[in-house]
C-alpha positions in Angstrom: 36.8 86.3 93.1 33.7 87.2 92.0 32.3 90.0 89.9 29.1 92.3 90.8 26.4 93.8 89.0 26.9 97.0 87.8 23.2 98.1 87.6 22.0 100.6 90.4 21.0 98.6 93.5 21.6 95.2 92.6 23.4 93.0 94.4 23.9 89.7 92.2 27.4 88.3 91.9 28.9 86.4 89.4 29.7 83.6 91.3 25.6 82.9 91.4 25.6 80.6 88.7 21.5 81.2 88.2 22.5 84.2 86.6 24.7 85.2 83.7 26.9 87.9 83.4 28.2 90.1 80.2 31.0 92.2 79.7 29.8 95.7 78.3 30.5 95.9 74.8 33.7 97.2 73.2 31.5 98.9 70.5 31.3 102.9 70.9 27.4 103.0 70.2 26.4 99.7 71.6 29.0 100.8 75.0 27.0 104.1 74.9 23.5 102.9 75.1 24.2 100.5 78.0 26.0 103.0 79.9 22.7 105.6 80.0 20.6 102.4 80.3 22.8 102.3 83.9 21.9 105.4 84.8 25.3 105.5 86.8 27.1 108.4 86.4 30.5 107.3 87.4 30.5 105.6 84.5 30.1 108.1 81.9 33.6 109.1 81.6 35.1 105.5 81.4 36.3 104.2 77.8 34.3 101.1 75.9 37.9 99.0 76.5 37.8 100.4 80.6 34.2 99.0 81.1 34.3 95.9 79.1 37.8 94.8 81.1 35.8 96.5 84.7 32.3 95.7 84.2 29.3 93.8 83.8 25.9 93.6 83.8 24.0 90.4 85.0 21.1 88.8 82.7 18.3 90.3 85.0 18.9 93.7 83.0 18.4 92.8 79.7 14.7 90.9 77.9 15.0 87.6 77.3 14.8 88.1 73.9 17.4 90.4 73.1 20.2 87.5 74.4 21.8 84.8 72.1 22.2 81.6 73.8 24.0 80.3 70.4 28.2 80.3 71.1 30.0 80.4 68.1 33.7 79.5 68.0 36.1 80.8 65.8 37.9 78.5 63.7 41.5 77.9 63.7 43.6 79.4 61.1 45.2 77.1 58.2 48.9 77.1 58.8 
């Protein structure tokens, strides 16, 4: 099923795979900024844990430059 922009009048869909999608960030400050960025109201009273499991923003929102394309995986713990 797929997932839609949350940005004001955009239509994209995660299921486009020209376009990348990201969660919005569990951080308080970081969750903040995004959130007035949207200029959606409705979102204003939702947690940083509600809109990072609910929402998403696709890559046409954001500069180019401000997104890693480097994935870094976590190692394993020792047992």
């Amino acid at each position: 099923m797929p997932n839609f922009c949350t940005a004001p009048n955009c239509t994209r869909k995660s299921m486009q795979s020209d376009v990348a999608f990201f969660k919005f960030p569990r951080d308080l400050a970081k969750c903040q900024k995004w959130v007035e960025n949207c200029k959606t109201a409705d979102l204003e009273d939702k947690t940083p844990d509600q809109l990072n499991k609910h929402y998403q923003l696709c890559a046409k929102h954001f500069d180019t430059s401000t997104i890693c394309r480097t994935i870094h995986f976590a190692e394993a713990p020792e047992n």
